[in-house]
C-alpha positions as a Python dict, from the first residue, in 0.01 Angstrom:
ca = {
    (1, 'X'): (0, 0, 0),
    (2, 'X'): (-327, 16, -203),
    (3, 'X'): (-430, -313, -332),
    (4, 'X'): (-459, -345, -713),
    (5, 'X'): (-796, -560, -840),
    (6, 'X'): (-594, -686, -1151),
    (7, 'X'): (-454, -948, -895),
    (8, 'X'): (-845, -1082, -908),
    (9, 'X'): (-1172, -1222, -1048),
    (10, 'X'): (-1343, -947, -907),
    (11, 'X'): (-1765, -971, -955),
    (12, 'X'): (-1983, -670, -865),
    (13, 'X'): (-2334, -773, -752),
    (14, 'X'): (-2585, -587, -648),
    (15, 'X'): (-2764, -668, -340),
    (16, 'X'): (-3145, -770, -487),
    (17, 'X'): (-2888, -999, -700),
    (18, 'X'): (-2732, -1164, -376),
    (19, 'X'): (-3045, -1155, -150),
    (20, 'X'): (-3378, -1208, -220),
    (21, 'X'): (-3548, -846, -213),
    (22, 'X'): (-3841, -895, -405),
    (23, 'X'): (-4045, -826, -148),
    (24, 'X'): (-3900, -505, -49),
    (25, 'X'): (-3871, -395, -399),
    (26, 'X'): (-4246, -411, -428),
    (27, 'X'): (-4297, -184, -134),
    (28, 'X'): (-4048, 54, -289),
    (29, 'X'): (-4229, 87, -646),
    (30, 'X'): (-4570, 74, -474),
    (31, 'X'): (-4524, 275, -162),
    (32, 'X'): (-4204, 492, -217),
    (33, 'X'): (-3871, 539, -87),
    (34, 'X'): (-3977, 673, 261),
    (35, 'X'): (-4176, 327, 297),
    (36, 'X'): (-3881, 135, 212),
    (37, 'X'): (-3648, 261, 418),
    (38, 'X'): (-3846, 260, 711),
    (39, 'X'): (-3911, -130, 668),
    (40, 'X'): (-3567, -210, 582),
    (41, 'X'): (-3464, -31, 952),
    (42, 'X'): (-3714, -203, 1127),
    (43, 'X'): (-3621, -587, 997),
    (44, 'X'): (-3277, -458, 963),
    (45, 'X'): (-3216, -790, 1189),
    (46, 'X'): (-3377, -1020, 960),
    (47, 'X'): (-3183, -1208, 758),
    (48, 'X'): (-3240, -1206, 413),
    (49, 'X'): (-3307, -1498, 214),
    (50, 'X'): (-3029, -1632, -80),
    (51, 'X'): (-3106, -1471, -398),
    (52, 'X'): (-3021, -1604, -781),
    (53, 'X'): (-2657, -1481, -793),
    (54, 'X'): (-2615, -1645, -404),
    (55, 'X'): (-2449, -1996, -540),
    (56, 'X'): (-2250, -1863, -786),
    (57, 'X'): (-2083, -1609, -503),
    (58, 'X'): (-2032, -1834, -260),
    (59, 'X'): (-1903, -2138, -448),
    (60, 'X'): (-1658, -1854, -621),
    (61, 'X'): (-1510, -1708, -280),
    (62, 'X'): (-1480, -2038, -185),
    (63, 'X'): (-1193, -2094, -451),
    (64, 'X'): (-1005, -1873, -199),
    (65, 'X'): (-1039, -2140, 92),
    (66, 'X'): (-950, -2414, -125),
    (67, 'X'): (-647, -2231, -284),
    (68, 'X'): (-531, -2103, 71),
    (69, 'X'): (-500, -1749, -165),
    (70, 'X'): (-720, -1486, -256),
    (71, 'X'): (-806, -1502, -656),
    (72, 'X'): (-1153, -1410, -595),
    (73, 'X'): (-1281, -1084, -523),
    (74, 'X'): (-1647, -977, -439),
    (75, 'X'): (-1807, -608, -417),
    (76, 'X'): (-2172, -572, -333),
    (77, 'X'): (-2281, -251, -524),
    (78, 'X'): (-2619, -168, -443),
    (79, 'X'): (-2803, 185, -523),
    (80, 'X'): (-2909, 126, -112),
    (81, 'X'): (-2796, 450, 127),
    (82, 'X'): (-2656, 322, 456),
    (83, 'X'): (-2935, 384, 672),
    (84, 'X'): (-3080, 67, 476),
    (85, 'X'): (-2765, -99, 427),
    (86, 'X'): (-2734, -282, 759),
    (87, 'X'): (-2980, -544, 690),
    (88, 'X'): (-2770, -630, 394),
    (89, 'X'): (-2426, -650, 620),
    (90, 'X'): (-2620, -837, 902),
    (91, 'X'): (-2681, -1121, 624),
    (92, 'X'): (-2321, -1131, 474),
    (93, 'X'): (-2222, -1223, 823),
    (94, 'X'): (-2513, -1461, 879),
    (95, 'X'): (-2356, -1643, 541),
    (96, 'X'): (-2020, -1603, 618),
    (97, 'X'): (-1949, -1412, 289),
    (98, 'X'): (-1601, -1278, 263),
    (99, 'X'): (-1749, -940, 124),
    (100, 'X'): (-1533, -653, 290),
    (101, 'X'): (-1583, -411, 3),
    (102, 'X'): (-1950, -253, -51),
    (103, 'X'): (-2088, 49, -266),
    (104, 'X'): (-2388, 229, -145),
    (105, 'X'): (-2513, 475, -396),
    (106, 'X'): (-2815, 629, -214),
    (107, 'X'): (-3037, 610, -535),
    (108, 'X'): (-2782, 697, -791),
    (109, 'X'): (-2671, 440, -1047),
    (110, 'X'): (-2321, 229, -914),
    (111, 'X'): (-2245, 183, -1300),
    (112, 'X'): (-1980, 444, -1332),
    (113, 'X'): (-1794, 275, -1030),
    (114, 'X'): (-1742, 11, -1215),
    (115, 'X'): (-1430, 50, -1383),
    (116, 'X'): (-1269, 173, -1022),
    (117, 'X'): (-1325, -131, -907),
    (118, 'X'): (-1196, -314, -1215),
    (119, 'X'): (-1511, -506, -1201),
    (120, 'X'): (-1500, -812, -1490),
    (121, 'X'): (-1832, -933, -1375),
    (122, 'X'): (-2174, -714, -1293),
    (123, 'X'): (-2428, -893, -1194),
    (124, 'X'): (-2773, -682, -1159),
    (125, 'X'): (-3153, -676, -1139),
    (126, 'X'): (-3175, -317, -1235),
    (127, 'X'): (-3164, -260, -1653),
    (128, 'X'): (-3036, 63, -1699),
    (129, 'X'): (-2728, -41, -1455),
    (130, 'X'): (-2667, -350, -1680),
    (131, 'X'): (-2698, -149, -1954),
    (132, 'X'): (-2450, 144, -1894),
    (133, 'X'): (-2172, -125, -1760),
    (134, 'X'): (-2237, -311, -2076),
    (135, 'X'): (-2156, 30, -2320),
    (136, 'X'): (-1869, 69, -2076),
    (137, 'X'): (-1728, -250, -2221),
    (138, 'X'): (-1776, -433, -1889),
    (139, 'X'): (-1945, -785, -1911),
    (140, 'X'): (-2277, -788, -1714),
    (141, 'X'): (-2593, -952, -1707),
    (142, 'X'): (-2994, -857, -1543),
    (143, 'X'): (-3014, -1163, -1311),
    (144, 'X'): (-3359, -1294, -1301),
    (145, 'X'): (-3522, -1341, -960),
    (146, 'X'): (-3491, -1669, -795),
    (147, 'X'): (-3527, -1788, -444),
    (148, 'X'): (-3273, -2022, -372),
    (149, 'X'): (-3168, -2288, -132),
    (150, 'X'): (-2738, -2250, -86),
    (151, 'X'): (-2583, -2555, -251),
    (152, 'X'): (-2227, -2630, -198),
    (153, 'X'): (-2103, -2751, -447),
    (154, 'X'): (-1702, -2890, -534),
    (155, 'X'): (-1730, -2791, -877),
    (156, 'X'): (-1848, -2396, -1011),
    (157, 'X'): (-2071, -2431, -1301),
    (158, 'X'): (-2077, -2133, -1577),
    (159, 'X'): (-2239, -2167, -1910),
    (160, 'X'): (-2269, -1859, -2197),
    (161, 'X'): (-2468, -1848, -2468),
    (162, 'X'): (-2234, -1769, -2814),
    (163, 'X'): (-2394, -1457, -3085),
    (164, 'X'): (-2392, -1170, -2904),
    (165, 'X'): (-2265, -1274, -2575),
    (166, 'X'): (-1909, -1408, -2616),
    (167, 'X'): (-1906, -1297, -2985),
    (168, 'X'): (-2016, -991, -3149),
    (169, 'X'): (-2407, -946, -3295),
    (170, 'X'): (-2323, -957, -3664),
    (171, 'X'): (-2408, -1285, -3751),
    (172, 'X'): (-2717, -1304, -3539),
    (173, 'X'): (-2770, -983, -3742),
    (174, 'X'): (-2717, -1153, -4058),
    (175, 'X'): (-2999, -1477, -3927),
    (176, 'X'): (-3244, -1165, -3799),
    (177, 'X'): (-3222, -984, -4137),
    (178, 'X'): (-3136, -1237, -4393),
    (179, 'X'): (-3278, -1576, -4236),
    (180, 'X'): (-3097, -1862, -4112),
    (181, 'X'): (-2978, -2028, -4457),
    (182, 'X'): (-2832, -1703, -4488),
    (183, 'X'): (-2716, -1766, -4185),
    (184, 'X'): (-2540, -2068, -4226),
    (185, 'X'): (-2407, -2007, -4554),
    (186, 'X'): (-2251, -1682, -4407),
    (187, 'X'): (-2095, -1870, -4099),
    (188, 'X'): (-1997, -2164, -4331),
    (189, 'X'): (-1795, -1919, -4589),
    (190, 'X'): (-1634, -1756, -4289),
    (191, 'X'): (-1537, -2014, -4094),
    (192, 'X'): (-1178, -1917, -4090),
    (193, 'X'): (-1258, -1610, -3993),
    (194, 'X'): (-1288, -1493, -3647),
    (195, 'X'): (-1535, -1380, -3452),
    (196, 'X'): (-1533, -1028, -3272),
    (197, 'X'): (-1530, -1079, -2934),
    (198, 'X'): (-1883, -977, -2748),
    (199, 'X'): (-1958, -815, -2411),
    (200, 'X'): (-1900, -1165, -2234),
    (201, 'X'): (-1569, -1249, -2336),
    (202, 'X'): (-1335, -1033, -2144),
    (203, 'X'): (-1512, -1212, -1888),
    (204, 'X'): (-1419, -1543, -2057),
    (205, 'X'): (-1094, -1496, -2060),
    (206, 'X'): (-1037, -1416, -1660),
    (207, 'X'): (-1235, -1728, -1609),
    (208, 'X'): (-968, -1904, -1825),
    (209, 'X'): (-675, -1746, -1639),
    (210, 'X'): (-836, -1895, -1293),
    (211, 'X'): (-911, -2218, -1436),
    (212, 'X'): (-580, -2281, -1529),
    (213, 'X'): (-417, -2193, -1163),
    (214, 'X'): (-711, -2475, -1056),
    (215, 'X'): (-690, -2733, -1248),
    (216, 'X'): (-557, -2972, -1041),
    (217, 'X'): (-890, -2930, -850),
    (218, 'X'): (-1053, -2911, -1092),
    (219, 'X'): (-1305, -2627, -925),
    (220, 'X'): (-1451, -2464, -1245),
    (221, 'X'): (-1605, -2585, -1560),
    (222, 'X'): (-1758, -2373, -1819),
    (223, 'X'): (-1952, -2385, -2150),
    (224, 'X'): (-2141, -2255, -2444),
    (225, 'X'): (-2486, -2409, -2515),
    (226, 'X'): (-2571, -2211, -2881),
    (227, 'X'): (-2818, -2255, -3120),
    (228, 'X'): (-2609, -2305, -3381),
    (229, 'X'): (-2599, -2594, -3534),
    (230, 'X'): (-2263, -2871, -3648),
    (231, 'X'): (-2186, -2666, -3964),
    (232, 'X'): (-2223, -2348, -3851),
    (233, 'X'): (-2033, -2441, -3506),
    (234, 'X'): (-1712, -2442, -3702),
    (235, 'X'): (-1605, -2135, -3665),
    (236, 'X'): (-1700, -2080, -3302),
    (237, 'X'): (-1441, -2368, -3236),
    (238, 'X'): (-1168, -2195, -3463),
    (239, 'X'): (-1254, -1867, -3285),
    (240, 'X'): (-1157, -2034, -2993),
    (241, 'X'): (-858, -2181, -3103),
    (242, 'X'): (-733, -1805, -3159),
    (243, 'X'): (-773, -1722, -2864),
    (244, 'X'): (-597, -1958, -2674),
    (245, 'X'): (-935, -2012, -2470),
    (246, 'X'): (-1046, -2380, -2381),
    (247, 'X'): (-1420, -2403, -2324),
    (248, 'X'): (-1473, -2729, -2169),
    (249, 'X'): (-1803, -2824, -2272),
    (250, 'X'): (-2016, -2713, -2630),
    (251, 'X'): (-2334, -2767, -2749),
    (252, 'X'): (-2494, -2710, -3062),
    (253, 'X'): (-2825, -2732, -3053),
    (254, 'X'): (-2967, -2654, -3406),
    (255, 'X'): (-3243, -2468, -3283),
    (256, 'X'): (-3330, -2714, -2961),
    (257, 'X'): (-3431, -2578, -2627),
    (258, 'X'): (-3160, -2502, -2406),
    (259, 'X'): (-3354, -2546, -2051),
    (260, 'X'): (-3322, -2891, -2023),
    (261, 'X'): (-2930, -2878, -2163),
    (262, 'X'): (-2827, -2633, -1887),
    (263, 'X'): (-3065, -2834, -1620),
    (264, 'X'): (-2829, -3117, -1724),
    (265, 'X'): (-2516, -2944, -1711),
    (266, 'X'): (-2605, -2781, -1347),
    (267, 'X'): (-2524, -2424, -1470),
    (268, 'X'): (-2470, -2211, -1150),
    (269, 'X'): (-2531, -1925, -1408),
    (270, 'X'): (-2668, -1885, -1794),
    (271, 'X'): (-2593, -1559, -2009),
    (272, 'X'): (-2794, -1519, -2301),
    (273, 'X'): (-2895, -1198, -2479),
    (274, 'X'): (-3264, -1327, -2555),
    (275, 'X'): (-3557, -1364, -2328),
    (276, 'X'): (-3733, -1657, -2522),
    (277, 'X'): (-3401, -1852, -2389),
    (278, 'X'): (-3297, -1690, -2063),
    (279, 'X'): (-3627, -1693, -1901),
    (280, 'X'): (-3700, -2033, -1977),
    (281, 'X'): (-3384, -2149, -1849),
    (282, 'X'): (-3399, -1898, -1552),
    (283, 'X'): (-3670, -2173, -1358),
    (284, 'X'): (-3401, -2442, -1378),
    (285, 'X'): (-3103, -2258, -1328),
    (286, 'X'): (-2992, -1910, -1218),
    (287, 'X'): (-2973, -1710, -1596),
    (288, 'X'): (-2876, -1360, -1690),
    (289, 'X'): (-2985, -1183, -1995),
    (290, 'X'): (-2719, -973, -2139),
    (291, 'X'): (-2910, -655, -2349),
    (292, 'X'): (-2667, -629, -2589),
    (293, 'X'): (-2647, -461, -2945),
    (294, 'X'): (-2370, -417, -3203),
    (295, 'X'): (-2167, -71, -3157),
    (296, 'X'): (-2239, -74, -2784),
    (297, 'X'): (-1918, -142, -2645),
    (298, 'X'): (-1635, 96, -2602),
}
């Protein structure tokens, strides 16, 4: 019986995401494929080191211990061929990752396997992956590089920025164009109106529909840290309201730096759709910009 994905949370990450590749990235943009393959066959034995998206897979596939069921579901889809690919299984079993499915592309882009998959989450280094599963209407963010220690942790952290990550780009349109009183007086007039939903919030809502089966352990905690100030604030809570979604945690910031907000919170991973914030808060806590523009998604 084939197994249907709509039964799960199911994250796509690729393998520079999961591991720390950095290293072998540079010999593949400085010395060339041939170089890279033949060092990934010869340490194929080494372990790699945890990566940026490393916490937040782990602590998620853990749900599945704790739950004594599977709602969790993890693919590693990396543009690797499978002569290089061992090194990469060798350190799922090092971790004890409960990874059984795994896309090797051989160079080509795993984007358009994305949807087979029923993938809510992709989680990439690569841009023009992260780009084409975004215009597919499939949340997904360009992890930045960290090197991480693994943390257990009892409680999964997950924090989203609000304009053009849950919610469509036309306000922050309106601010880029207009200003921010325009802005403000925009949100403030339409404050009983709702927002369109933005390339994050399918995602949103999955994480809702797990949250609720654990409650009682209270295993997952999310929020939105926004620039947005009181006023304008409004109408990201009635948004919310209409769509049945409780976010546990919000902060408006009015402007304020969000590094320090999402250091505090313990974020085990930040989307944003600007550098200026998800870089910054990339050296406190694992962050994903999401390159999204209005008319994108499908």
């Amino acid at each position: 019986m084939a197994v249907s994905f709509n039964d799960y949370l199911v994250i796509g990450i690729s393998s520079r995401a999961l591991f720390n590749l950095e290293e072998e990235n540079l010999i593949f943009e400085q010395k060339g494929l041939d170089a890279y393959r033949e060092y990934q066959i010869q340490h194929e034995n080494d372990i790699l080191k945890p990566g940026a998206g490393f916490n937040l897979v782990k602590n998620l596939l853990s749900i599945n211990d704790k739950l004594k069921h599977k709602y969790v579901e993890v693919i590693v889809m990396s543009r690797n061929s499978t002569e290089t690919s061992l090194r990469i299984m060798n350190s799922l079993d090092y971790y004890n990752l409960d990874i059984g499915r795994m896309v090797m592309s051989g160079g080509e882009s795993v984007s358009k396997y994305l949807k087979v998959f029923d993938v809510d989450l992709f989680l990439s280094c690569d841009e023009q992956d992260v780009q084409s599963a975004i215009e597919s209407g499939i949340a997904s963010g360009i992890i930045y590089s960290q090197d991480v220690a693994y943390q257990q942790q009892e409680q999964i952290r997950i924090a989203f920025d609000a304009d053009a990550v849950l919610f469509g780009a036309e306000s922050e349109q309106i601010y880029q164009k207009e200003g921010l009183e325009a802005f403000k007086q925009n949100e403030i007039s339409k404050q009983d109106e709702e927002l369109t939903k933005g390339p994050m919030a399918n995602f949103l809502f999955r994480l809702s529909s797990l949250q609720k089966v654990c409650r009682k352990e209270n295993l997952l905690r999310t929020a939105i840290v926004t620039a947005r100030d009181r006023n304008a604030g409004i109408r990201v809570i009635k948004t919310l309201q209409k769509w049945n979604i409780v976010v546990d945690e919000i902060f408006f910031l009015q402007g304020a730096k969000k590094k320090e907000v999402l250091q505090a919170f313990g974020a085990n991973i930040f989307f944003d759709d600007q550098d200026v914030h998800a870089r910054p808060a990339s050296e406190v806590v694992p962050s994903a910009r999401v390159p999204y523009k209005e008319g994108e998604m499908k």
